[in-house]
C-alpha positions in Angstrom: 46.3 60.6 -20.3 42.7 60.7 -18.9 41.1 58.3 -16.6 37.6 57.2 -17.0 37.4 58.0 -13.2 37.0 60.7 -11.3 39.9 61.6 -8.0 36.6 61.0 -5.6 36.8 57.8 -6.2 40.7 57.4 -5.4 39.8 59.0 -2.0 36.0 57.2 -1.1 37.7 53.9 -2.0 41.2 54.7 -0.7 43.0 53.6 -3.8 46.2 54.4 -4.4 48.0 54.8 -7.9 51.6 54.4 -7.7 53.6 54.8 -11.6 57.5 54.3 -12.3 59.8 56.3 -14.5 60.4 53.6 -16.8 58.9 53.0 -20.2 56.9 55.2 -22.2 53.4 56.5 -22.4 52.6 53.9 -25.2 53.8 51.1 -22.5 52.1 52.8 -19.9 48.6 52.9 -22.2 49.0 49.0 -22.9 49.4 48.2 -18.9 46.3 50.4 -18.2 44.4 48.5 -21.1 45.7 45.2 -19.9 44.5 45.9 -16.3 41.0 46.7 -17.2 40.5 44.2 -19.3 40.6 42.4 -16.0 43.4 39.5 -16.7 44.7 40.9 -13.6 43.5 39.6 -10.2 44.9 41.0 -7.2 46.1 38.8 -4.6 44.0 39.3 -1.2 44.5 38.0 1.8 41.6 38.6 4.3 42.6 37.6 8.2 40.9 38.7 11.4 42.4 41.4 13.9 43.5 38.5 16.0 45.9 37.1 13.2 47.7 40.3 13.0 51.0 38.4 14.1 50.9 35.8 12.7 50.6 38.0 9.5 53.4 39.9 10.3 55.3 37.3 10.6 55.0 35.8 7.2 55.8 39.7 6.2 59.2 39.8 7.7 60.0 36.3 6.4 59.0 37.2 3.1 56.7 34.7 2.6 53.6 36.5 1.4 52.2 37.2 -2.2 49.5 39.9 -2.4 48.1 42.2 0.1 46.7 41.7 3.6 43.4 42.5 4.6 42.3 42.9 8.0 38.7 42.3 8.4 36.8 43.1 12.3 33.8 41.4 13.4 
């Protein structure tokens, strides 16, 4: 499977790619093609530095859907 990016990009942006052993590369091709048709919108949370407990707080309790993002300034 190629990607229509290059591993630069991974590291400049910091993404990460994380895959599972489960399905098969037909599956896997379907998700990828699902993904960029952009149906798929990533839950982001953006909280200041001073929230920090507060967000780590609704980590432990399990009460967060998405991913944080701590923004300065």
């Amino acid at each position: 499977m190629q990607f229509p990016i290059g591993p630069e990009y991974f590291v400049a942006k910091a993404v990460r790619l994380t895959g599972v052993s489960t399905g098969t590369m037909e599956d896997t091709q379907r998700a990828l093609e699902y993904v960029s048709s952009e149906k798929v919108k990533p839950v982001v949370l953006e909280r200041n530095l001073e929230h920090i407990p507060e967000c780590l707080n609704a980590l432990e309790r399990g009460d967060v859907q998405g991913r944080f993002v701590v923004t300065f300034g």
